[in-house]
Structure formats: C-alpha cells, structure tokens
N, C-alpha and C positions, 0 to 999 in steps of 0.2 A: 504493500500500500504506500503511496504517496502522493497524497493531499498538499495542495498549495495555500499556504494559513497567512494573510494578510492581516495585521493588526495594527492599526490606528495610525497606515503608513502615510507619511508627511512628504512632500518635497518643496523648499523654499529652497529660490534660486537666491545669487549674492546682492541682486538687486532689491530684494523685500516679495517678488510676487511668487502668491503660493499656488502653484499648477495642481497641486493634490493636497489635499485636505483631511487627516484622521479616516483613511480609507479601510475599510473593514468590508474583508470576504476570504471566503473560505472554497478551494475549489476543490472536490474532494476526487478522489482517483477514477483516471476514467472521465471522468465529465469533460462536458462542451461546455464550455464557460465565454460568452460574448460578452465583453464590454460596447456598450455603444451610447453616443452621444455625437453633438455639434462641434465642429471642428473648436479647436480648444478648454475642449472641456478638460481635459486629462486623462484621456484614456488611455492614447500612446505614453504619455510621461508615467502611469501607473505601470504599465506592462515592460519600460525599461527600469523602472525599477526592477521589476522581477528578476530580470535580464540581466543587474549589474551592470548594465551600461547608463544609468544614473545612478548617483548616490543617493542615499537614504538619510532624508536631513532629521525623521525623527519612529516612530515604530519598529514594530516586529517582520519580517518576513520571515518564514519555514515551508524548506521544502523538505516533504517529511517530519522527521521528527529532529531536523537539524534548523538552528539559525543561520542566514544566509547573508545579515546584512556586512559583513565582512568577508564573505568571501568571493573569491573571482571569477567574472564570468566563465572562464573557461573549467573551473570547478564545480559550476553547477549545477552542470550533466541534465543542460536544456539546449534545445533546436529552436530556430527562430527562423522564419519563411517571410520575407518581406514581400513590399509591393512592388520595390523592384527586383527581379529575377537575378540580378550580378551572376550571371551564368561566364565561364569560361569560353571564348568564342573558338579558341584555338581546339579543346579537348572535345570529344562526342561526349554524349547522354552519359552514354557508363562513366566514363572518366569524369564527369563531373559530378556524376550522384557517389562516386568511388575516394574522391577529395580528400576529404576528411581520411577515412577510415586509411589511405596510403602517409597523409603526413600522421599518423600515429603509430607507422609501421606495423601496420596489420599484415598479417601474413598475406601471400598474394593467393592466393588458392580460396582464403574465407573473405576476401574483397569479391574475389568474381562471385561466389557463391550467392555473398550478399545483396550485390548489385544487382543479382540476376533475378530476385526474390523481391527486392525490390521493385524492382523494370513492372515484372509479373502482376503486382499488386495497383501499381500506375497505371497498367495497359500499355508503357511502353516498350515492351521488350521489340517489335518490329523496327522500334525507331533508334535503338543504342547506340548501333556505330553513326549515329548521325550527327551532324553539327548543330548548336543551337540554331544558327542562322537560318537553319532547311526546317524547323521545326516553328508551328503555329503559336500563339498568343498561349492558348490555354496546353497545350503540349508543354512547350516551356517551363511554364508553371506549375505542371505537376512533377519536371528534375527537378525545382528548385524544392519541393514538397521530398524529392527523392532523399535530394540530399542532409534533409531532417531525417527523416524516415530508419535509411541505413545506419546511422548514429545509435537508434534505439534510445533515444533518451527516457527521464525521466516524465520530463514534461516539455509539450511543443507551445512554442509561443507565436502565432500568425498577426502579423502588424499589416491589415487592408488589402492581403495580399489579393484578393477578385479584381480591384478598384481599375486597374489597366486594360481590364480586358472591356469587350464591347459587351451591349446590356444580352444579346443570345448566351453568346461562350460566359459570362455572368450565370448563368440561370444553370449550366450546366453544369460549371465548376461548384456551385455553391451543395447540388448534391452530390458529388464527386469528392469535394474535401469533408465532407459530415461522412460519407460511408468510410472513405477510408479513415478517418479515425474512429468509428465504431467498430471499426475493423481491429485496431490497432492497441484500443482500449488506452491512453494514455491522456495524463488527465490535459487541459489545452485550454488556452487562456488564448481569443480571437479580437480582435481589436476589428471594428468598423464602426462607418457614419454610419450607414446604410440600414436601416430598419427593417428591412422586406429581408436581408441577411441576417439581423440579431432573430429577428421570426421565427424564421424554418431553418433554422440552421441548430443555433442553442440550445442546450439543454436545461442550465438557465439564461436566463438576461439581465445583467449590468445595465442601469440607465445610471449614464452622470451626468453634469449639469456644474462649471464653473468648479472642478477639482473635487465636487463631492458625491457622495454616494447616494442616487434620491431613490432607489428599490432596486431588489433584486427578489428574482423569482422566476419561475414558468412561465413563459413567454404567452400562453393564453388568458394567463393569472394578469399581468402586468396587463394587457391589450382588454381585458373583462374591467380590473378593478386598478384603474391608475391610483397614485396617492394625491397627485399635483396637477398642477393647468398645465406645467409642463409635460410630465409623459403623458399623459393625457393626449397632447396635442402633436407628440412627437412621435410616438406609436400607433404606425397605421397609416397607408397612402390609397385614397388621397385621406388629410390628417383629420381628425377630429374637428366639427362646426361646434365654434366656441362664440358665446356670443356674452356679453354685458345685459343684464335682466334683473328685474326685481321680483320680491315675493309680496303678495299683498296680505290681509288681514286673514291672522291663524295660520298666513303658507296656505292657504286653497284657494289661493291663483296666481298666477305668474304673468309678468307685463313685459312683453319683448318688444324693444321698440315703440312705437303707439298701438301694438294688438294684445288685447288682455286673453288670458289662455286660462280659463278653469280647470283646477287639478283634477283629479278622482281621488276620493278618500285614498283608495290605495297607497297612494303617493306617499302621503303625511302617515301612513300606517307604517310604509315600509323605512321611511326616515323621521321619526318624531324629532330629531334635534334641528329640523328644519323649523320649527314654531321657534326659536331662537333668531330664525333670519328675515321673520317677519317683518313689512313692512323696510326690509335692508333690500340694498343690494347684492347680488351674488352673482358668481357667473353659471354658465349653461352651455353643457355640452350632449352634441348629440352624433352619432355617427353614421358616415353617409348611409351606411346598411341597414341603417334605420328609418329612414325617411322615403316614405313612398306618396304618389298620387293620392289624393283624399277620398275615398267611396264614398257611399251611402253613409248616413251616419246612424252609428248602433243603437240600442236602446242605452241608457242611462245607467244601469244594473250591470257589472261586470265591465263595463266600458272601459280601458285599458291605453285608448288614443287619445290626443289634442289635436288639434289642428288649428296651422295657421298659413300666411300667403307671402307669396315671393315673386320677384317678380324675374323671367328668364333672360337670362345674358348669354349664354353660352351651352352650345351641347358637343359631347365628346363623343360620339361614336367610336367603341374600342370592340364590335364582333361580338363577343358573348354578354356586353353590357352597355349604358349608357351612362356618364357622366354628365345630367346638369345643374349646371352652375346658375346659383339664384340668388338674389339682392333683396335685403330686408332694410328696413330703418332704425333696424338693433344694430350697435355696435359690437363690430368683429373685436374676437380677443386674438394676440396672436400667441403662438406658443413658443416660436423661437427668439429666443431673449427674453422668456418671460419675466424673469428673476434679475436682482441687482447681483453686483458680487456678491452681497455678504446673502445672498437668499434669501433677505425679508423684503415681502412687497411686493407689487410688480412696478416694473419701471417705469418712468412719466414717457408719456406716447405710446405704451405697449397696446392701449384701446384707440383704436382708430376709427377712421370717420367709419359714418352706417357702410356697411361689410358686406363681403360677398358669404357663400355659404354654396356646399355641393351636396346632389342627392345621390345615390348608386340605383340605378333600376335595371329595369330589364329591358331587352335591347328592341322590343317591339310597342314598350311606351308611346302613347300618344303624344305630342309635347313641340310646342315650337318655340323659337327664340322672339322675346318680346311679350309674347301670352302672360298675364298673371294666373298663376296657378297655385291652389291651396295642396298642400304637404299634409300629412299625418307622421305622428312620430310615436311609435309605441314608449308610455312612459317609464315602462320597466326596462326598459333603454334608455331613461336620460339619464343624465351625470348633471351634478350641483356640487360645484365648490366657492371655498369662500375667496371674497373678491379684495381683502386685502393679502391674507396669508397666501392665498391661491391652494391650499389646501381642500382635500377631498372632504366633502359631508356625507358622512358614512351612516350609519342606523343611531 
C-alpha cells in the first residue's frame, strides 16, 4: 500500500504570494485522484510539490508511510507525464520508453523485456522502432505515459498532459489514460482545467479555487451537491445558470428579476433554513438539464415545477441536442472569479448586468430565436446559496 497523505501543505513564494494554502488530501493506493480548477488556482504548484520540484514552505507530505518533504525528487520513486511530451527525436519509441531504466543500468535483456510489456499495454508495440516525428499527437503521448509506466513507480503524477492534443484525440486519450491506470492500479494525482476530464476520468475530484481546497469527492457527489457559487458554476458544461434573486415572505416565493415565482411547500420542507433568507437576497442556481419548455400546467397537489420567461438569443444545434440561450432581467452570477483572494465574498462586479442563461433540450424542440418562451425548472433541481458567503443552503 501506498497512499499519498497531504497535510496542511503551504507554498509561499519569496515574494509574500501564497499559491497553496493549508492543502489537505489524502490519495489513497490505486486511486485516480484529479485536481482541477482555473488557471492559477494551484493545482500545478500542489502537484510539484508532490514532485519535489517545489519546496515545501510549511506541512506534511507522505508517501507511504514515509515523510517526503526533505527528500529528492529523484528519491521519491514517482513518474510525472507532462503536457509537453520532451520525447527524444533522435531515439524510437522503445528507446525512449527504455530511458530511464538504461541510465540506471538495468540489465539489457529486462529493458527489452520491459519495454516490450510496456509497448503491449500502450498498443504500441507496431510503432517501436519508430521515431517520435513519424508518430501522431496522441501516439506520442502514450511513450511519454511509456516512459512512467516502465519505471513502475510508486505513484504517477500527470501535469494536463491531454491539453495539446485536439478536442477528438482529447476524448480518446482521456479513456485511454483512466484504463490504463486501472490497469496499473497505482495511486495518480492528475492535474487539469478541464472539467469534462476531472468528470469521467476521476475517481475522486479536487476542486480549488485561489490555492485552497473548496471539496473533494465523487465527481457525481461534487456535480449533484456543490458546497459554493463556485463549483457550482465551474462543474458542468455548458456551467451552471446562476442568477441574483430574492426570497419573499416565509421563502414561498422567489422574485427573479421583475417575475415572482411561487415555491411549492416542498421546497421550504426540503430546506427549512431557507425561512432564515426571507425577504434577503440569495443566489439561484439551476442546471441547463433542468430546464425544459413549459407544458400544460399540473394541478397544485404534488406540483414539483415553477415556471418562468426568457427571452431567445441564440440556439446551438449540437445533433443529439439543442443549446438555447435565453435572457432574463435577473442578474447573471458568474462563477469564474467568484471569490476574493482571501475567499470571503464575492467580488465587486462579479453580478453583472440582467444575464444570459442556457437550456439543454432535445434536438426536435420547437423554438426560434427572438420568441419569448416560458421555461419550467423542476424545483428538486434548484440550488440556493447565500449571496454574500456564496455558500450552499443545505436542509
């Protein structure tokens, strides 16, 4: 067994700014562990810590049941696969997946053996003798996956490495490096922006935000039950419709804009600490997969939907579904930037002027650009948090 034990790891650079913040996670043996977040949040700067290619200005790391933050990366019996390939242009496949294990004078008989077991495991053994030059974007990318691989480490560390290729060979690689590391069973700390990768890839999911840790968990858990406006709004494409709204009297009804939206008891049954936001403001979130065309309207008893109107700007025709985009007189929240550095608040201009907002339907929708059209939103599907913390209101 060998678990990667992160405890309260800090990095302040000489200048005062802190990239990583009292970072606490625990990757246990085996796991797919994504870190993901907005470019400078600290994901990359957590994961070279791991690495020993930054230093450790304060915490714990263990890999194992050993402390690591003094020891060298090349002691710490971990592989790292970056975004760029630095594949050898003069050497074939074999010889570069073979690298390592020849400058640590491995015998030459259990190099070939390895490389060849390796190749095997890649799907490239037809391409060995070949030169990186003669080999494709995502071919490349799985020598450069080789040459972790044949090392055997204890734990593999991937810094974005999908991020170069185009968004198809994207889609392929991403089940390609999840099989073979379940193949490989080692535990693997994956570093991306890319949310549709922390998804289906992870086993759990890292979200950070500004050097800190804002949840981690089952990637259906985090995309079901965000804690903040942020993952909320950052998990999930297209992201989460966030809008600025109030509650009126008791929280049984809600004013979006100039349309007042009557709750169903339901609502206030399933969250009572919403009569705490009465008559306040809060934000409101709903997700595109939630929002359909408005039918017939139910009887009163069990009724489950609100409905309200938007007016159509834009439709995305994408084949098995439709993207449209609609404009309300609520102000849009947005999710990137939500937070100040220090994480209290959201920041001044983060609500912007009345907002756009997308629905997900189905691809034989009725629906044209310009139409005002009324939405339903099942309410067992909205999301309410509070509008200064931006924090989740839970039961």
């Amino acid at each position: 067994m060998c678990p990667v034990t992160l405890e309260k790891l800090t990095k302040v650079y000489p200048n005062g700014y802190e990239a990583v913040h009292e970072f606490d996670l625990e990757v246990a043996d085996g796991e797919f562990m994504v870190l993901v977040g907005p470019s400078g949040c600290g994901k990359t700067t957590a994961m070279r810590m791991v690495a020993g290619l930054e230093q450790i200005s304060s915490g714990t790391l263990r890999i194992g049941d050993r402390i690591m933050n003094d020891v060298s990366p090349r002691d710490r019996d971990i592989a790292m696969v970056f975004q760029n390939y630095a594949l050898y242009p003069h050497m074939t496949v074999g010889e570069n997946i073979g690298f390592a294990l020849k400058m640590k004078h491995t015998p030459k008989q259990e190099i070939v053996n390895k490389v060849r077991d390796t190749a095997e495991i890649l799907g490239l053994t037809e391409w060995i003798d070949r030169k990186p030059g003669q080999l494709s974007g995502g071919q490349r990318q799985r020598v450069a996956m080789g040459r972790a691989i044949v090392r055997e480490p204890k734990v593999f560390l991937m810094d974005e490495p999908l991020s170069n290729l185009d968004a198809k060979l994207r889609v392929q690689m991403r089940a390609e490096v999840a099989r073979i590391q379940r193949r490989l069973g080692v535990a693997t700390i994956y570093v991306t922006h890319d949310q549709v990768e922390a998804m289906t890839m992870g086993d759990r999911v890292a979200v950070m935000r500004a050097g800190v840790l804002l949840q981690c968990d089952k990637p259906q858990r985090i995309y079901d039950s965000p804690v903040n406006i942020f993952v909320a709004g950052f998990m999930g494409s297209p992201s989460m419709n966030l809008f600025e709204a109030s509650l009126g009297e008791g929280a049984r009804s809600l004013r979006l804009g100039s349309q007042e939206i009557v709750l169903p008891a339901s609502v206030l049954a399933a969250r009572p600490s919403l009569v705490k936001y009465a008559n306040n403001e809060i934000v409101i979130g709903v997700r595109p997969e939630s929002l359909a065309m408005a039918g017939p309207k139910r009887s009163a008893s069990g009724n489950e939907t609100v409905q309200f109107e938007g007016d159509v700007d834009l439709i995305e025709a994408l084949g098995s579904e439709i993207l449209v985009h609609f404009s309300t007189d609520a102000h849009r929240v947005e999710a990137e930037g939500m937070y100040s550095d220090d994480a209290e608040g959201l920041e001044a201009g983060s609500i912007t002027r009345p907002g756009d907002g997308v629905a997900r339907m189905a691809p034989d929708t009725q629906v044209t650009i310009g139409s005002r059209i009324k939405l339903q939103m099942n309410t067992k599907r909205l999301y309410f948090f509070d509008a200064v913390t931006g924090l989740s209101i839970e039961e």
